[in-house]
N, C-alpha and C positions, 0 to 999 in steps of 0.2 A: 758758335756751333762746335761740339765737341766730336772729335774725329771718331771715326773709327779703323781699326788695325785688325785684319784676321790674315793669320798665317796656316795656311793646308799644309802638314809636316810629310814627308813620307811614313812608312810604315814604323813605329816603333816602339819599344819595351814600357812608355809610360807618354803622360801628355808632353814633358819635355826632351825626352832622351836622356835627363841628367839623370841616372841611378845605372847603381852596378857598380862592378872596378874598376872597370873601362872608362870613366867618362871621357867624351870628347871636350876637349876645352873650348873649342869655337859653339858645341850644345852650351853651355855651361854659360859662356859669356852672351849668347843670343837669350837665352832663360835672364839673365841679369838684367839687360837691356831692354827686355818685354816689359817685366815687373818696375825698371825705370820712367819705362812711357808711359806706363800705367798711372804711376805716383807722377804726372806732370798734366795725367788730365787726361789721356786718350784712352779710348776704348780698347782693351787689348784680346781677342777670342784667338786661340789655339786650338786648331781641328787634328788628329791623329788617326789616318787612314785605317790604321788597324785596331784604331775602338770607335771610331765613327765616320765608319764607310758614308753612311747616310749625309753628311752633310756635304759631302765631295757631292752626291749625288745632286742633291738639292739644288746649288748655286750655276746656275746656268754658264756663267765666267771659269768659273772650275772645271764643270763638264766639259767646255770648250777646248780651254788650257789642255786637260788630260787626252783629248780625240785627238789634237793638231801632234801635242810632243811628248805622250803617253809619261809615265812616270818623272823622265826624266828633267820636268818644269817643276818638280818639287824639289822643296818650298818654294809654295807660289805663296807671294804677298800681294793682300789686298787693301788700299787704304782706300776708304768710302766706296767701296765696291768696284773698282778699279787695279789692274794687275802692276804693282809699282816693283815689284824683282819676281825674276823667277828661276831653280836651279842655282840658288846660292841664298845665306843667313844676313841681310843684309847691316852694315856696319852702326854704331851706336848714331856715328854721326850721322850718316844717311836716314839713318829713321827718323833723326830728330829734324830734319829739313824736309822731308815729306809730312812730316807734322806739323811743321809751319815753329817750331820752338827755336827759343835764339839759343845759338851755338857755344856761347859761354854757362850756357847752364848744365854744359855736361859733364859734372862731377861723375866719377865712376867708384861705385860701394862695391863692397866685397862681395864676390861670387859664392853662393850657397851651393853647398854640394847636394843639399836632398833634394828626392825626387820629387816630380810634378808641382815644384813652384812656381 
């Protein structure tokens, strides 16, 4: 059964954060890391509150998350509809262990700087 991964982002400038001057490297390396567990088989959906309000709204688990601890539980991560981190980008390894992927598989490629990959 292949998994799936949706991450509700807070508010911001693109679906990943990585554009601008500015980038955050912890956006930058969580973007790398998506597009990793992607290429390993898991389903990877990125929600951005400030271009789709609408799907915060939709997912009952999210509406929940956001009433109990208001913004502040973003990024909430969801794997198979379930809250597996919340209020932090969770690390290459930890995602790959909530995916169920063995831990030798985690070569890490190079971070792309453009936006919304």
């Amino acid at each position: 059964m292949v998994k799936q991964l949706e991450i509700f982002d807070p508010p911001m400038c693109c679906s990943t954060g990585v554009c601008g001057p500015n980038v955050d490297p912890a956006l930058a390396q969580f973007a790398a890391d998506c597009r990793w567990l992607a290429d390993q088989g898991v389903r990877v959906e990125r929600y951005n509150l400030a271009q789709q309000p609408q799907a915060y709204a939709a997912d009952e688990t999210v509406k929940a998350a956001l009433a109990e601890y208001g913004n502040r539980c973003l990024p909430l991560v969801l794997l198979d509809g379930a809250i597996v981190s919340k209020g932090r980008y969770p690390s290459r390894q930890s995602l790959a262990r909530l995916a169920g992927l063995e831990s030798n598989n985690l070569d890490m490629p190079g971070i792309s700087k453009r936006c919304c990959g």
